[in-house]
C-alpha positions as CSV (number, residue, x, y, z in Angstrom):
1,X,28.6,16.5,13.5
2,X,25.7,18.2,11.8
3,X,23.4,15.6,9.6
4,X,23.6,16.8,5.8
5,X,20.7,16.4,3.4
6,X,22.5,13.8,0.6
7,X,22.2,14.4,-2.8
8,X,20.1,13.0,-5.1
9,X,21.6,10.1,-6.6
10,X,20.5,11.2,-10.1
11,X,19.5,14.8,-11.7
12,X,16.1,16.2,-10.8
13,X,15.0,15.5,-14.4
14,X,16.1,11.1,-14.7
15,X,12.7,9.7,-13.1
16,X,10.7,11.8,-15.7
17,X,7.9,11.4,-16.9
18,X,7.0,9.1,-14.7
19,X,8.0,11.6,-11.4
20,X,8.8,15.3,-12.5
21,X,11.6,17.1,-11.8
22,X,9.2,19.4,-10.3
23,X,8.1,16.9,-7.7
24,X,11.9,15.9,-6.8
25,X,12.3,19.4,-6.5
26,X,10.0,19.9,-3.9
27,X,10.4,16.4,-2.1
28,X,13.8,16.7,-1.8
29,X,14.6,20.1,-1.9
30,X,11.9,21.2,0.9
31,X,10.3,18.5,2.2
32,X,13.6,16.1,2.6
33,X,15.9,19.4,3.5
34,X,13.1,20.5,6.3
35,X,13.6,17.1,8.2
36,X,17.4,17.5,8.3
37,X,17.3,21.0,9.3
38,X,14.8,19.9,12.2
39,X,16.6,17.2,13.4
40,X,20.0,19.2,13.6
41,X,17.7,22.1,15.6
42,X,16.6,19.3,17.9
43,X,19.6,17.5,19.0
44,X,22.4,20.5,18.6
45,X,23.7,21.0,22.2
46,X,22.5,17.4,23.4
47,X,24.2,13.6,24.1
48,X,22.7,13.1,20.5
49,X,24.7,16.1,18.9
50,X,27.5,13.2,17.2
51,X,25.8,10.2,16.9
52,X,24.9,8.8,13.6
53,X,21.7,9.4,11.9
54,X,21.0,5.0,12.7
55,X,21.9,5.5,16.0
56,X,19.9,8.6,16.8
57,X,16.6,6.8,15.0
58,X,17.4,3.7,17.4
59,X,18.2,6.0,20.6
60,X,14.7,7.9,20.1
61,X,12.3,5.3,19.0
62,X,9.4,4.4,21.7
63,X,10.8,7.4,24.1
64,X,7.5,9.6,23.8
65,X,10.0,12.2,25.3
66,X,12.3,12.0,21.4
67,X,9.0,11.7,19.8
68,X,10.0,14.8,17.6
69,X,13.6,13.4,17.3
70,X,12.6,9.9,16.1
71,X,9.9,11.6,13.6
72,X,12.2,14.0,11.5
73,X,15.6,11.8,11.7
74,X,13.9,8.4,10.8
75,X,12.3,10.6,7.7
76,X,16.0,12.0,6.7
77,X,16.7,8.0,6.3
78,X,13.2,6.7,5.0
79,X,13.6,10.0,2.1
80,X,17.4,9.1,1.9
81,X,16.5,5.0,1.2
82,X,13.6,6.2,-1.0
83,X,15.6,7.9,-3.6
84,X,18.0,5.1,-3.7
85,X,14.9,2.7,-4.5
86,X,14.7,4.1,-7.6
87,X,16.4,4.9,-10.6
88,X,16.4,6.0,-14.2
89,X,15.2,2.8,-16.9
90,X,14.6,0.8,-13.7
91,X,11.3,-1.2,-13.3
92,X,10.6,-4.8,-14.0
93,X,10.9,-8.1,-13.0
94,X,14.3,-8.5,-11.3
95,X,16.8,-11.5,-12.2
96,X,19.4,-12.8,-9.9
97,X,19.1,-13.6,-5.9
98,X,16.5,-11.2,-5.1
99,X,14.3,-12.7,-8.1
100,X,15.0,-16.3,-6.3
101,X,14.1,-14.9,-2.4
102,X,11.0,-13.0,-4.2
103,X,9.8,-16.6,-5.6
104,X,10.7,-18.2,-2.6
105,X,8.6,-16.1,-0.1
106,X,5.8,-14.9,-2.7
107,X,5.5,-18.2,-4.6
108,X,6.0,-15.8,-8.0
109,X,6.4,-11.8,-9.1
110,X,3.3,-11.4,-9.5
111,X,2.0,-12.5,-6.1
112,X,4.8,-9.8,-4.6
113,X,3.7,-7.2,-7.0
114,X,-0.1,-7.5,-5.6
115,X,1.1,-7.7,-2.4
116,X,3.4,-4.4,-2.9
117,X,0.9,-2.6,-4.3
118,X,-1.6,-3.4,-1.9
119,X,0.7,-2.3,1.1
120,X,0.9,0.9,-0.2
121,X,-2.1,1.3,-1.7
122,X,-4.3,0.4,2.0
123,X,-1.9,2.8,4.1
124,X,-4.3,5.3,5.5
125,X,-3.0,8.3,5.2
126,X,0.9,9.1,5.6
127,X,3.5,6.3,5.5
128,X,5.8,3.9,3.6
129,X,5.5,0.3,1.4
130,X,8.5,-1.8,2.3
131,X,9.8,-5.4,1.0
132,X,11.9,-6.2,4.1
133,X,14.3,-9.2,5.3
134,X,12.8,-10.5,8.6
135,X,14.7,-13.7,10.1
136,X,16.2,-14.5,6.6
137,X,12.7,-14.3,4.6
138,X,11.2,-11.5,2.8
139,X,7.9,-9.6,3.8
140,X,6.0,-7.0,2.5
141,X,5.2,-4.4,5.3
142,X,4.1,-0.9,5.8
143,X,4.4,1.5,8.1
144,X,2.5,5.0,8.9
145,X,4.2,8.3,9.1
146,X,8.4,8.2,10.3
147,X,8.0,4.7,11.4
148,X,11.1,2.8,9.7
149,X,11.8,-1.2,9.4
150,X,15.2,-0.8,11.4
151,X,13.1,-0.2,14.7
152,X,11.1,-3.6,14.3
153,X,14.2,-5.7,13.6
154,X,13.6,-6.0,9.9
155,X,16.3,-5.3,7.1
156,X,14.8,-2.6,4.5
157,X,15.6,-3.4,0.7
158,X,13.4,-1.4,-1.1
159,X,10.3,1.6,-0.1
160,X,8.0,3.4,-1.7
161,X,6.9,6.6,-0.4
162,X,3.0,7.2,0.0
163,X,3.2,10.3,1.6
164,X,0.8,12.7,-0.5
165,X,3.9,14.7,-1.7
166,X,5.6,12.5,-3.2
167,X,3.4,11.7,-6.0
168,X,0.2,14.5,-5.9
169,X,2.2,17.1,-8.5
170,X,1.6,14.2,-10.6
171,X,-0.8,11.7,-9.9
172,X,-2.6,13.8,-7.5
173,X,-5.2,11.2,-6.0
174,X,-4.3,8.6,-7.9
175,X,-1.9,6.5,-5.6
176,X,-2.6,3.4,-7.3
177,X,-1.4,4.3,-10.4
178,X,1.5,5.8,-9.0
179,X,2.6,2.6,-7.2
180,X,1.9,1.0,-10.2
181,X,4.6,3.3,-12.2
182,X,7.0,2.8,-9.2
183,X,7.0,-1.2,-10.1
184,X,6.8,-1.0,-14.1
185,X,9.6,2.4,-14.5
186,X,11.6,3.1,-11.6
187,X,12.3,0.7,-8.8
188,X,15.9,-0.5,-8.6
189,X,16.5,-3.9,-8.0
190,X,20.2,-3.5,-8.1
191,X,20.3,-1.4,-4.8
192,X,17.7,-4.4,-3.1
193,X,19.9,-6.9,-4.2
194,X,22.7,-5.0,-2.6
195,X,20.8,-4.5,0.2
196,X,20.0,-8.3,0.3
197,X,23.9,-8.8,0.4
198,X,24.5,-6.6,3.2
């Protein structure tokens, strides 16, 4: 059972201008593809051949021995979860249950927003901004390079990606103002609220 790089869940072109259809192009088209061609070269002909992609990214992490395995399938998830997080007209304050569990652990939208923007915004180098259920309250976490919320018993509901390549084309140092386009246009509370209801 070969993993599959998914679609995008819009065309290259929706996130524009905010993220080029250039920069999809080479996130997902390269950098997302090279992970899922990795990870099928690395567990093809072992016990991990047919398990799926969760299971495999559970199986591997903390075995310094699946290091390479952990790293490229937890990034076909983190990429896959990414694209998800956003979508065209998104942006904004949400409404609904996630709006009342943002109040609730952040004291107000604004207070998550700072806190969002500094996650990802103080990652050194490589990683990933999460809001995350932990114990039935929300946090905002980070994590550097593959590492992914599922392997620190944390529910994922929304990430940004602060890996240099998925915002330089267009922001090219300017991570800041990138996270703050991610909040303002394209972050999708509908799929964290879905998430929330999981």
């Amino acid at each position: 059972m070969a993993i599959t790089l998914p679609p995008l869940p819009y065309e290259a072109h929706a996130l524009a201008p905010y993220i080029s259809a250039d920069t999809l192009g080479f996130h997902h088209g390269k950098h997302h593809q090279t992970y899922v061609t990795n990870l099928n070269n690395l567990i093809q002909g072992s016990d991990l051949a047919d398990v799926p992609l969760e299971e495999i990214i559970k199986l591997s992490a903390n075995k310094p021995e699946k290091t390479a395995i952990f790293n490229n399938a937890a990034q076909v998830w983190n990429h896959t979860f990414y694209w998800h997080s956003m979508k065209k007209g998104g942006g904004g304050a949400p409404s609904g249950a996630i709006a009342a569990k943002i109040d609730e652990a952040f004291g107000s939208y604004e207070a998550f927003v700072e806190a969002f923007k500094s996650a990802g915004a103080t990652q050194f180098g490589s990683g990933w901004a999460w809001l995350v259920l932990e114990n039935g309250v929300l946090k905002v976490t980070k994590t550097s390079n593959a590492d992914t919320p599922m392997v620190h018993a944390q529910k994922a509901l929304l990430t940004v990606d602060v890996w240099e390549h998925a915002y330089y084309l267009d922001y090219q140092n300017r991570r800041v103002d990138y996270l703050d386009i991610f909040l303002k246009h394209l972050v999708n509370w509908e799929f964290a609220e879905a998430n929330l209801a999981l």
